[in-house]
C-alpha positions as a Markdown table, in Angstrom:
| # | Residue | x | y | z |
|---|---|---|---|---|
| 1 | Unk | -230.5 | 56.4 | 43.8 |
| 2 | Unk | -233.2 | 57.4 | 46.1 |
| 3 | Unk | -234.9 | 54.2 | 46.0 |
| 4 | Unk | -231.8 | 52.5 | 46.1 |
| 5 | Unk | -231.2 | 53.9 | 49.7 |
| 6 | Unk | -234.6 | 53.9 | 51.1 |
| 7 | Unk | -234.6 | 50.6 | 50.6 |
| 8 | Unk | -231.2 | 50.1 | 52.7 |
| 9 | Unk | -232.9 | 52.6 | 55.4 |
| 10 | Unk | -236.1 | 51.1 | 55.6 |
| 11 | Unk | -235.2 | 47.3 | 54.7 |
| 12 | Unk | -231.7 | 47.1 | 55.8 |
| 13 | Unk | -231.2 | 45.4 | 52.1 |
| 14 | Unk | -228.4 | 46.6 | 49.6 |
| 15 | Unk | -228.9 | 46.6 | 46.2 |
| 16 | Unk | -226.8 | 48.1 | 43.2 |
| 17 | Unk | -228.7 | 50.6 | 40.7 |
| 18 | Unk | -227.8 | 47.6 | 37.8 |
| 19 | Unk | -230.2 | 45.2 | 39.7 |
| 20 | Unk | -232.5 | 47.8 | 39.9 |
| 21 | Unk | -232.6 | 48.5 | 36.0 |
| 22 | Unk | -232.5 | 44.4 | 35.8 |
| 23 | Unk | -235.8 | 44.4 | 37.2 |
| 24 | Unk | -238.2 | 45.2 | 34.5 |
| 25 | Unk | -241.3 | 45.4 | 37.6 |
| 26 | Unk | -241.6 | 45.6 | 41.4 |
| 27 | Unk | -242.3 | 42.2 | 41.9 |
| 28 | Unk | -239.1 | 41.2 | 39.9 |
| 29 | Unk | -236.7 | 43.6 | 41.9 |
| 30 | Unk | -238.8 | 42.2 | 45.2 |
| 31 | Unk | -237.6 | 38.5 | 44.1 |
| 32 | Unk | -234.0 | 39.9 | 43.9 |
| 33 | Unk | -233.8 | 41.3 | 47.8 |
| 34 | Unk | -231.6 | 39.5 | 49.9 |
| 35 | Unk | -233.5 | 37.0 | 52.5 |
| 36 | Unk | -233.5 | 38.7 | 55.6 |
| 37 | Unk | -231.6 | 41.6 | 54.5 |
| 38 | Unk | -227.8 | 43.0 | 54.9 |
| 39 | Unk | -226.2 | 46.2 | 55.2 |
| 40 | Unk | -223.3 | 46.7 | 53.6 |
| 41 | Unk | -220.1 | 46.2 | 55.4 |
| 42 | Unk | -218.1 | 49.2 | 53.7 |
| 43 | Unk | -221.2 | 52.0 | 54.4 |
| 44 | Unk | -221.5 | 54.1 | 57.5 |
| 45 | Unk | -224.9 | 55.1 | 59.1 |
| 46 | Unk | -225.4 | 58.1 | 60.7 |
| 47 | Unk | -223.0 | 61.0 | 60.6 |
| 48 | Unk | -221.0 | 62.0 | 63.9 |
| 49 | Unk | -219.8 | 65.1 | 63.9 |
| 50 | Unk | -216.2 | 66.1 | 64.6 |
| 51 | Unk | -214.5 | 66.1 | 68.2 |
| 52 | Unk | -214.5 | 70.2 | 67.5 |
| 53 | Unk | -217.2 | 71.6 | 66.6 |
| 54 | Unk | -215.3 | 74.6 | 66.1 |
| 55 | Unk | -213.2 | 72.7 | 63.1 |
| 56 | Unk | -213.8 | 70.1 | 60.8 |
| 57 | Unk | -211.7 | 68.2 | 58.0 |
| 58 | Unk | -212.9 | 68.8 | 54.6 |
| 59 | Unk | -214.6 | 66.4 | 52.9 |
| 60 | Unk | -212.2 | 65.3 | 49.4 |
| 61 | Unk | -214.6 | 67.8 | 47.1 |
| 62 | Unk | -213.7 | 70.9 | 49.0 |
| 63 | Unk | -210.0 | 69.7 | 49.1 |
| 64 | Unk | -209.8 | 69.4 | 45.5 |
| 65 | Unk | -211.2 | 73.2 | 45.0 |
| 66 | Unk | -209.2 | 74.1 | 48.0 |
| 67 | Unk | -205.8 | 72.4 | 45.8 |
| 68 | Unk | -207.1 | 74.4 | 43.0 |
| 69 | Unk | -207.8 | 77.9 | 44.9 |
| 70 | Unk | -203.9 | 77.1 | 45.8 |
| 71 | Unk | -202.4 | 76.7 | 42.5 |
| 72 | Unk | -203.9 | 79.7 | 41.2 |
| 73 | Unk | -205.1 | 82.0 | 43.5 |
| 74 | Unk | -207.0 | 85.1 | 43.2 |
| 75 | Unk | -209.6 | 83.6 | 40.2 |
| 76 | Unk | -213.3 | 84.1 | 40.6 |
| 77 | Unk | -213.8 | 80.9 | 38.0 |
| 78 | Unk | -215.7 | 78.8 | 41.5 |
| 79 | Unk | -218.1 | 81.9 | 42.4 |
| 80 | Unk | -221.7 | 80.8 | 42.0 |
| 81 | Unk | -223.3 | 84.4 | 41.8 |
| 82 | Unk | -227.2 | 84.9 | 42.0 |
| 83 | Unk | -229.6 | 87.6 | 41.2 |
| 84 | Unk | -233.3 | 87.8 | 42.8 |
| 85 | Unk | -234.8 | 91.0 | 41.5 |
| 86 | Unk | -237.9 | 92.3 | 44.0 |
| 87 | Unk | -240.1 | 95.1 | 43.0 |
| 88 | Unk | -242.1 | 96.8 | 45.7 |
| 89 | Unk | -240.9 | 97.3 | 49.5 |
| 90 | Unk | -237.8 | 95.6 | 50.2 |
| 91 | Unk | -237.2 | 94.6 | 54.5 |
| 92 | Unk | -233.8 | 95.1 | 55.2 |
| 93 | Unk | -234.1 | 93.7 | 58.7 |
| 94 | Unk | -236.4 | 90.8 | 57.9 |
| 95 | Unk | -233.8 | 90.2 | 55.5 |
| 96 | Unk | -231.1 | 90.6 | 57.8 |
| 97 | Unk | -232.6 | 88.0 | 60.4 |
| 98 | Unk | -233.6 | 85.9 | 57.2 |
| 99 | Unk | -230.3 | 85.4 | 56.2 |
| 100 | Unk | -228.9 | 84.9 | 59.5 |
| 101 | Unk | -231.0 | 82.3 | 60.4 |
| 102 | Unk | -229.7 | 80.5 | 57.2 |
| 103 | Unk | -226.5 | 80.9 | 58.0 |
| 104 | Unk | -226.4 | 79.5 | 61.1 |
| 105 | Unk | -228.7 | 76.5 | 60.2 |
| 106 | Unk | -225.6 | 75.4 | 57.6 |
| 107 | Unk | -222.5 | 75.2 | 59.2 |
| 108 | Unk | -220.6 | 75.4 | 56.2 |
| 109 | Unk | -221.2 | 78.7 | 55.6 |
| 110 | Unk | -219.4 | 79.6 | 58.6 |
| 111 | Unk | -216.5 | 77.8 | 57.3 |
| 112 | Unk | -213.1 | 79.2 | 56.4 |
| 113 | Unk | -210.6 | 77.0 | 55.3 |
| 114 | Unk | -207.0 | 77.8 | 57.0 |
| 115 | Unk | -203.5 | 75.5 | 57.8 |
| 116 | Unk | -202.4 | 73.8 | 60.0 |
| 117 | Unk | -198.7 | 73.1 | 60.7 |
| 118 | Unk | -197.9 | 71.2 | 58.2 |
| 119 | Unk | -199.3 | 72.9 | 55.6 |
| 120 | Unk | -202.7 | 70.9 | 55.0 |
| 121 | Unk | -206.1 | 72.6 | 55.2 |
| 122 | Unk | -208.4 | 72.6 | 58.1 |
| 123 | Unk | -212.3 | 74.0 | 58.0 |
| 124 | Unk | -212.6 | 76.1 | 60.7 |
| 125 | Unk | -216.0 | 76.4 | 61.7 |
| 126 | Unk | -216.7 | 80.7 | 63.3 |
| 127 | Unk | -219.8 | 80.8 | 65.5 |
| 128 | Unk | -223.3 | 82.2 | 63.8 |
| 129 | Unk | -223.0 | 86.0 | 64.2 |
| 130 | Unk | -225.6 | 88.2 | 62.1 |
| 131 | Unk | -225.2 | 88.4 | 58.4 |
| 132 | Unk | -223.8 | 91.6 | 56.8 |
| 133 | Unk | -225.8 | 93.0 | 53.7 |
| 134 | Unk | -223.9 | 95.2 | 51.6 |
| 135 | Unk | -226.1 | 98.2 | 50.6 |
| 136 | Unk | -225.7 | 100.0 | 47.0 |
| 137 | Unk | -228.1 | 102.9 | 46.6 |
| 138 | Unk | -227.8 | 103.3 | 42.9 |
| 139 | Unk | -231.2 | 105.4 | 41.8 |
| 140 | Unk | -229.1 | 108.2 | 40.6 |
| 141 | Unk | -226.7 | 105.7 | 38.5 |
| 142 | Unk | -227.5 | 104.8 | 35.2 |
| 143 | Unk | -228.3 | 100.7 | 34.0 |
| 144 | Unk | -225.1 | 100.3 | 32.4 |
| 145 | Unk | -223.1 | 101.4 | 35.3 |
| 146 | Unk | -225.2 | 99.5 | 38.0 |
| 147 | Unk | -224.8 | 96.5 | 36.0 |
| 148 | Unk | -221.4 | 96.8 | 35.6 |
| 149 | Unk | -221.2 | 96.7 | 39.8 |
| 150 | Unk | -223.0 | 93.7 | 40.3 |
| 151 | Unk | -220.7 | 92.1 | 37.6 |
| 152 | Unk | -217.5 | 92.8 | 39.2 |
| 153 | Unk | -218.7 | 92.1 | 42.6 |
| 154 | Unk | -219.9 | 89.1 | 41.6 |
| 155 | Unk | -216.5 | 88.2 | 40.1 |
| 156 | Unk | -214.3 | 89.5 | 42.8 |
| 157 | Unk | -212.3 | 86.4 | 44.5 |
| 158 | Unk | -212.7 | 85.2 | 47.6 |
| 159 | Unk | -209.8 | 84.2 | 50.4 |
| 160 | Unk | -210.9 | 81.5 | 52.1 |
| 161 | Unk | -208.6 | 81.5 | 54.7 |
| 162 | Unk | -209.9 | 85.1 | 55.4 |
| 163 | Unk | -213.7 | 85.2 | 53.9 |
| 164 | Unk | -216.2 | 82.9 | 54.9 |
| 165 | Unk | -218.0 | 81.8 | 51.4 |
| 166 | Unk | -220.5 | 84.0 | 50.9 |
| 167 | Unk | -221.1 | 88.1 | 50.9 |
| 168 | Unk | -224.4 | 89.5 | 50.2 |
| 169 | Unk | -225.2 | 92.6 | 48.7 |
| 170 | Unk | -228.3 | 94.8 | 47.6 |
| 171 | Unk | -228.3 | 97.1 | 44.9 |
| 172 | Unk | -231.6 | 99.9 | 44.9 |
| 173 | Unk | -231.8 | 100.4 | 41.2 |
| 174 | Unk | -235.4 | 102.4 | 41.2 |
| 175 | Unk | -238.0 | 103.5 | 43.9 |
| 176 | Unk | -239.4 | 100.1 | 44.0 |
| 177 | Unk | -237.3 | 98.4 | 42.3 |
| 178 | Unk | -234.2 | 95.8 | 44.5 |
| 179 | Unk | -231.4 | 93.0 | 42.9 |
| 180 | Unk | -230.5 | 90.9 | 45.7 |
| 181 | Unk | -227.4 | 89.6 | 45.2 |
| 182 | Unk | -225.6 | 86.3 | 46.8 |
| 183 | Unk | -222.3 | 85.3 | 45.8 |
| 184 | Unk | -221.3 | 81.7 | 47.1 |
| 185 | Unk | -217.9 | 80.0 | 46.7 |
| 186 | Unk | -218.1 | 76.5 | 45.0 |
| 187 | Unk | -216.3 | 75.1 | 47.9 |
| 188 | Unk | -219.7 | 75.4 | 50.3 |
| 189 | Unk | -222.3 | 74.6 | 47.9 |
| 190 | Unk | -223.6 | 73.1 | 44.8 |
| 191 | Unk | -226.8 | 73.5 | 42.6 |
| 192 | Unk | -228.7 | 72.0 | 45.1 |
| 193 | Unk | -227.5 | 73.5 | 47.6 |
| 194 | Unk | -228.3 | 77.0 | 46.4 |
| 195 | Unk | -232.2 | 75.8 | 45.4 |
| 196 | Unk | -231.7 | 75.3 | 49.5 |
| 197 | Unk | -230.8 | 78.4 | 49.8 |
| 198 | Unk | -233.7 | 80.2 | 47.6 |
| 199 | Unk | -236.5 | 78.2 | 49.4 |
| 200 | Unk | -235.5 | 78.6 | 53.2 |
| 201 | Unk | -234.5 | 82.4 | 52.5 |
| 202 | Unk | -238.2 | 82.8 | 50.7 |
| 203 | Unk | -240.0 | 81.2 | 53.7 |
| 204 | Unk | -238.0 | 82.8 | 56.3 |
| 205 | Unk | -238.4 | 85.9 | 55.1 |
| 206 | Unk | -242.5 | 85.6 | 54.5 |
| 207 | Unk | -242.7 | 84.2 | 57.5 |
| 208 | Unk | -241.0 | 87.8 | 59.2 |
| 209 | Unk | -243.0 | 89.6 | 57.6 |
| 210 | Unk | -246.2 | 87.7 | 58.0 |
| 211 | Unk | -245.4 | 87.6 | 61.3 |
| 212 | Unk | -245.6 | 84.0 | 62.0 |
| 213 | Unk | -243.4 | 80.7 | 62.7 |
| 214 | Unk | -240.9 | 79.5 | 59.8 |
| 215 | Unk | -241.6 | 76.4 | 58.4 |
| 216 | Unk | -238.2 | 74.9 | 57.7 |
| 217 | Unk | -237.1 | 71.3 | 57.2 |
| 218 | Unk | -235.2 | 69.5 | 60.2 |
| 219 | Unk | -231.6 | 69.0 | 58.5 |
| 220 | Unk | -230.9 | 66.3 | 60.1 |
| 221 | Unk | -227.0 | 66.2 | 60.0 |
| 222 | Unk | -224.7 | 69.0 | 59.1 |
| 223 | Unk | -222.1 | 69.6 | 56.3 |
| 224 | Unk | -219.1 | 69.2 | 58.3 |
| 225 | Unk | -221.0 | 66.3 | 60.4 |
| 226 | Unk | -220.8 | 64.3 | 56.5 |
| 227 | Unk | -217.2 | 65.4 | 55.8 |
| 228 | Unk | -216.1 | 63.8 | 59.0 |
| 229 | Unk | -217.4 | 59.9 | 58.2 |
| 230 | Unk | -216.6 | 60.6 | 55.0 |
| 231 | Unk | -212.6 | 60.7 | 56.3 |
| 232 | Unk | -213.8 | 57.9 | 58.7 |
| 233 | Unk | -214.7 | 55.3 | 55.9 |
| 234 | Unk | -211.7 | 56.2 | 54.2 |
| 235 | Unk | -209.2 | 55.3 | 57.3 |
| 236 | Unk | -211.4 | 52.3 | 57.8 |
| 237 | Unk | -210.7 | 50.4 | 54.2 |
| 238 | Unk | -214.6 | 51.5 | 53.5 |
| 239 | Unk | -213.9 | 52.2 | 50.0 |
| 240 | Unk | -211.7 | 49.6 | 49.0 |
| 241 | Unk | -214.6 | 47.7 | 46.8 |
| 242 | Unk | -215.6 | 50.4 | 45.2 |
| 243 | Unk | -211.4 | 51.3 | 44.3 |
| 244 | Unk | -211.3 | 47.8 | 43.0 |
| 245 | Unk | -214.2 | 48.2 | 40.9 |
| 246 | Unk | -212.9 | 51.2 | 39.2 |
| 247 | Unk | -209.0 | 49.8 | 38.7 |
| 248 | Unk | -210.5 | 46.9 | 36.5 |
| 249 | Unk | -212.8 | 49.7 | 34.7 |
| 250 | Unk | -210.1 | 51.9 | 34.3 |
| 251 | Unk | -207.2 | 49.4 | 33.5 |
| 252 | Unk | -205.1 | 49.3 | 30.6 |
| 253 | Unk | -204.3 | 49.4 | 28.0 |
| 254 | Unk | -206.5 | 53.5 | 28.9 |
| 255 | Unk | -206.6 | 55.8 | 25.6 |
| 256 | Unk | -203.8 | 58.6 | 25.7 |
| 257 | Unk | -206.5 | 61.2 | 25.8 |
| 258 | Unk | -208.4 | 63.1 | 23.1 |
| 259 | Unk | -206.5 | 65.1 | 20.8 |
| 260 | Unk | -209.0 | 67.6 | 20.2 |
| 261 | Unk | -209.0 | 71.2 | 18.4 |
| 262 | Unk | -208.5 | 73.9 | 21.0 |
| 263 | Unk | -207.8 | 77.9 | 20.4 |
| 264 | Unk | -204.2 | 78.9 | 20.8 |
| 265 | Unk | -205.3 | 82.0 | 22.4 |
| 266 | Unk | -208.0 | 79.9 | 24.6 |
| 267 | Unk | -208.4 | 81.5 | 27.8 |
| 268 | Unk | -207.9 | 77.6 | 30.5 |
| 269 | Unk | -210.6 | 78.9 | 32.6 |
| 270 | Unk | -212.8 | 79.7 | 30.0 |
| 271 | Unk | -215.6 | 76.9 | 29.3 |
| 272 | Unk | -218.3 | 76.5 | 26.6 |
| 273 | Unk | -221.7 | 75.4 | 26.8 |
| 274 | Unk | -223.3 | 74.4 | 23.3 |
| 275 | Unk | -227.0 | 74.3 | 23.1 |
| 276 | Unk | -229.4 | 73.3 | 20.6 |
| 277 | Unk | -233.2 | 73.3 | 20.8 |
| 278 | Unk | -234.8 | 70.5 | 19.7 |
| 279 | Unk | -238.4 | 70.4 | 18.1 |
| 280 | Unk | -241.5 | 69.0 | 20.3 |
| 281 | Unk | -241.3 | 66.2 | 17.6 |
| 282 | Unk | -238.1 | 65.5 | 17.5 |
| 283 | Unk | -238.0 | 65.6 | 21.7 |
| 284 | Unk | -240.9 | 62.9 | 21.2 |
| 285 | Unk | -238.8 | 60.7 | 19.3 |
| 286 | Unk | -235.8 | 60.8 | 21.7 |
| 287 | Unk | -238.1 | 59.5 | 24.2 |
| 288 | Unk | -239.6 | 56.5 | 22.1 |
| 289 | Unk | -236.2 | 55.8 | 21.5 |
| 290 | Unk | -234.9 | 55.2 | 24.8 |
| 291 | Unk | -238.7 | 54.0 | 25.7 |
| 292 | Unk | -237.2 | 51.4 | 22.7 |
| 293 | Unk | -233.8 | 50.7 | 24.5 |
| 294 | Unk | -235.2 | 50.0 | 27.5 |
| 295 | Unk | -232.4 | 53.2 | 28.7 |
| 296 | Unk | -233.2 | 56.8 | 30.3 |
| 297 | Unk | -232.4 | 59.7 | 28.2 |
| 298 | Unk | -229.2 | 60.4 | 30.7 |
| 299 | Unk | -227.7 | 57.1 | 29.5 |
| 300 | Unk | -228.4 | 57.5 | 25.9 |
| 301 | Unk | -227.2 | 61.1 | 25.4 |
| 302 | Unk | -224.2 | 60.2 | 27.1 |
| 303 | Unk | -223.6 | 57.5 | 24.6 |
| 304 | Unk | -224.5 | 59.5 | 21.5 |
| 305 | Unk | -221.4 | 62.3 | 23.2 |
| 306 | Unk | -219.5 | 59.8 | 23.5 |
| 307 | Unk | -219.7 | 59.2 | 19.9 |
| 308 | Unk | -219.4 | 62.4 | 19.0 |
| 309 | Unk | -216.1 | 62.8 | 21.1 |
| 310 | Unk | -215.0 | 59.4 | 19.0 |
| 311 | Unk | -215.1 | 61.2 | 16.0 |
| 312 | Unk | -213.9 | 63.9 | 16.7 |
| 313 | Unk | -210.8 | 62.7 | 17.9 |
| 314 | Unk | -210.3 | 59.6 | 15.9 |
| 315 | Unk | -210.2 | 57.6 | 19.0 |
| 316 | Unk | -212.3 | 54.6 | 20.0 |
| 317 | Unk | -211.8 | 54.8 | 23.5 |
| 318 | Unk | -213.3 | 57.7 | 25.7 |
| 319 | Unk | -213.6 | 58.7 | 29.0 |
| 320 | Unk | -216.2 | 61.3 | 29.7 |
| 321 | Unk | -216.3 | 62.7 | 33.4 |
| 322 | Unk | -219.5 | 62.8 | 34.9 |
| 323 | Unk | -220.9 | 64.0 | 38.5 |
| 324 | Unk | -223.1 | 62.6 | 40.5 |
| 325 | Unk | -224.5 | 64.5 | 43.5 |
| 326 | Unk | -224.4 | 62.6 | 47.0 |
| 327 | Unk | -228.3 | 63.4 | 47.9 |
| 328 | Unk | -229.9 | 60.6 | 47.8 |
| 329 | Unk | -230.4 | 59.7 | 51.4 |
| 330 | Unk | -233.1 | 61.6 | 53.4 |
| 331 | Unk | -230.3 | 63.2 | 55.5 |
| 332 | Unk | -228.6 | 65.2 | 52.8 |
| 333 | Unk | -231.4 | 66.7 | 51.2 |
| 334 | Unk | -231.8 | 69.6 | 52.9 |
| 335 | Unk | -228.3 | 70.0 | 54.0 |
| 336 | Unk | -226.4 | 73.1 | 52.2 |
| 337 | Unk | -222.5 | 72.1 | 50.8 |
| 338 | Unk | -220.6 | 70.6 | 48.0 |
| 339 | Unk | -221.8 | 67.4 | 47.6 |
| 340 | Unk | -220.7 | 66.1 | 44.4 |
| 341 | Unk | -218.0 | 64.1 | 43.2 |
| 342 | Unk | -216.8 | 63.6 | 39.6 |
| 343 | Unk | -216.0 | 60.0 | 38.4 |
| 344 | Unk | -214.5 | 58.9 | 35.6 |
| 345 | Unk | -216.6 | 57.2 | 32.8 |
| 346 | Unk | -215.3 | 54.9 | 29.9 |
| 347 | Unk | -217.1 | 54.3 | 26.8 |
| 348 | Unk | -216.0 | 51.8 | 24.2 |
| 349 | Unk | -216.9 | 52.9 | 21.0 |
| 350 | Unk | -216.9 | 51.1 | 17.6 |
| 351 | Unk | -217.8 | 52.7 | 14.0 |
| 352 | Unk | -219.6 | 49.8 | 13.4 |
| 353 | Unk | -221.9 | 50.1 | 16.9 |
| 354 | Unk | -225.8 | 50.2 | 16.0 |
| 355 | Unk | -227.9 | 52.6 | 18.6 |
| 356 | Unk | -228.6 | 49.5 | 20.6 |
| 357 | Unk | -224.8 | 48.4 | 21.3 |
| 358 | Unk | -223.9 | 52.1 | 21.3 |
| 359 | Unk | -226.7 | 52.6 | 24.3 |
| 360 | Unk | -225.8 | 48.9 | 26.1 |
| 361 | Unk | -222.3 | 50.7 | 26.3 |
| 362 | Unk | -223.4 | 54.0 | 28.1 |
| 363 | Unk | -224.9 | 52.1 | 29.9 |
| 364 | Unk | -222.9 | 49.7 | 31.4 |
| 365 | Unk | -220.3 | 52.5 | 31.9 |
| 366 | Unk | -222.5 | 54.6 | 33.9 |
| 367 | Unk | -223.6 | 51.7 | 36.0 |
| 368 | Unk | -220.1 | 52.5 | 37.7 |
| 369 | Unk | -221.9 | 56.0 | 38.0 |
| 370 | Unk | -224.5 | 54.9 | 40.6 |
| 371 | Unk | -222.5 | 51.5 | 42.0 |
| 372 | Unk | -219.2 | 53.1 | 42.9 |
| 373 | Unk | -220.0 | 56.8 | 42.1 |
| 374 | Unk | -219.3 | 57.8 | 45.8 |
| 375 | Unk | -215.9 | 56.8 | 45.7 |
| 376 | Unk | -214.2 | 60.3 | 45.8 |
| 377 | Unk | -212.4 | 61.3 | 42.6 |
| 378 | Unk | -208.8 | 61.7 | 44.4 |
| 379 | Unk | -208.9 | 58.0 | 45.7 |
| 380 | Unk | -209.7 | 56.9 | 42.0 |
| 381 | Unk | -206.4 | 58.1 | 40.6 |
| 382 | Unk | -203.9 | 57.8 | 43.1 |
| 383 | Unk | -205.4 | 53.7 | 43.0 |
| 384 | Unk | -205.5 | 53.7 | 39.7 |
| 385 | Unk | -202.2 | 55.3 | 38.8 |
């Protein structure tokens, strides 16, 4: 995706992630460029900000969370909780200005999300103000009791009409011994967004105490700033390829959904993650496989789930959501937020499928992944349905 947009930026030509896997080399993807170039007609450069910069509308990720946060209220299952343990001196006030900086860099961590008269939410956008660090002196407690307080903080709910989405604590376990502790909602950020976080906190704060200028990355644009053209290329049709793609993808005759085994006592916000670790030599063979298929290991392990899903269920036809994060282009990556969107991906699969049809298959369905993976998940099924 990265060079897919570079090219556009630097080249002003448009082409689709399947062209780019069509060319086996350079000089076969070079013969494939438009002659002179084009931009596309349904993408936006550059990202105005809104009329307001004290409000902003939400881009469709936060709404969906925000819909969610509605429906059932008062769940911590969106908190995105980190731990950075320090030993030695810890600088509350290099800290402090640390964080604050941060804060006010990224705009949508000054964001609360409120109403409007009708009932629909609005980002509202509070001015940078210093950060407040919640201090827990726990060196007369014991580890099972200080653990148990960064658990439930890290669990307790947010409003975010009320909170802006994020609180920051310390907890002084030992002499010289700190847990720094940042609790994000989901509705401001993302993995990447949080790997943001880590690395302008760590510099800002080494550059306090050393005394010296921080070295941060320009950012570019601003969360609320991408939000805004996002709503933009909606009103102005900018999507409408992309929704036509996936209403052929998607059309029927669509499988009923998987009928799979599922705990009567399961808790719904409960999820599993299963893990299996996989021998150096059996790793190795993965990757001569897919070396083999002329497919990355992505594309092929989301076949082979697929698969497994088909089995499971008894059903031949399987969609599997995926995300795919909206950082490709220069601008975004350093920008804090929730930039993702989930997308839904259909796999066709046969019992009589060899590895090579079965990985042809993933991949072709997850072409609509990088092609029309920016159309937002909410468009998808009110077009499709």
């Amino acid at each position: 995706l990265e060079l897919v947009t570079d090219l556009e930026d630097r080249f002003g030509v448009q082409l689709t992630v399947t062209q780019l896997f069509d060319g086996a080399t350079p000089l076969v993807i070079a013969s494939r460029l438009p002659e002179g170039g084009r931009v596309g007609a349904d993408r936006v450069s550059g990202a105005s900000g809104p009329d307001d910069p004290s409000s902003a509308s939400l881009s469709f990720a936060q709404e969906r969370l925000w819909v969610l946060d509605q429906l059932d209220p008062g769940q911590s299952v969106y908190n995105s909780a980190t731990e950075h343990h320090i030993s030695g001196e810890l600088d509350g006030e290099a800290l402090t200005d640390a964080l604050s900086l941060i804060v006010a860099r990224h705009d949508v961590l000054r964001t609360r999300i409120e109403t409007d008269a009708e009932g629909l939410p609005v980002a509202v956008i509070d001015p940078p103000a210093p950060v407040t660090v919640t201090q827990h002196d726990l060196r007369a407690s014991d580890r099972t009791a200080a653990e148990a307080l960064i658990a439930q903080e890290a669990a307790r709910p947010f409003q975010l009409d009320q909170d802006l989405p994020y609180r920051v604590a310390t907890y002084h376990l030992a002499d010289a011994e700190w847990v720094l502790q940042v609790v994000f909602h989901h509705i401001a950020v993302d993995a990447w967004s949080v790997r943001c976080f880590r690395d302008e906190l760590n510099e800002l704060y080494a550059a306090t105490i050393g005394g010296r200028p921080a070295m941060l990355p320009d950012l570019g644009t601003s969360h609320a700033a991408l939000a805004t053209r996002e709503r933009e290329r909606w009103r102005g049709g900018g999507f409408a390829e992309g929704l036509s793609a996936w209403a052929e993808e998607l059309a029927t005759p669509r499988p009923a959904g998987l009928q799979l085994a599922v705990r009567a006592d399961a808790d719904p916000h409960d999820s599993v993650v299963a893990e299996r670790t996989l021998s150096s030599a059996q790793v190795a063979t993965f990757h001569e496989v897919c070396a083999t298929l002329k497919v990355t290991e992505y594309i092929l392990g989301l076949g082979v789930t697929a698969a497994v899903l088909a089995g499971e269920a008894g059903e031949g036809d399987v969609i599997v959501g995926a995300l795919r994060a909206d950082r490709a282009r220069r601008e975004t990556r350093h920008v804090m937020g929730l930039l993702l969107n989930t997308v839904p991906l259909r796999l066709r699969v046969g019992a009589d499928m060899t590895l090579a049809s079965l990985a042809e298959e993933a991949r072709r369905s997850t072409a609509m992944l990088f092609d029309h993976g920016d159309v937002p998940f909410d468009l998808i099924v009110d077009h499709v349905e």
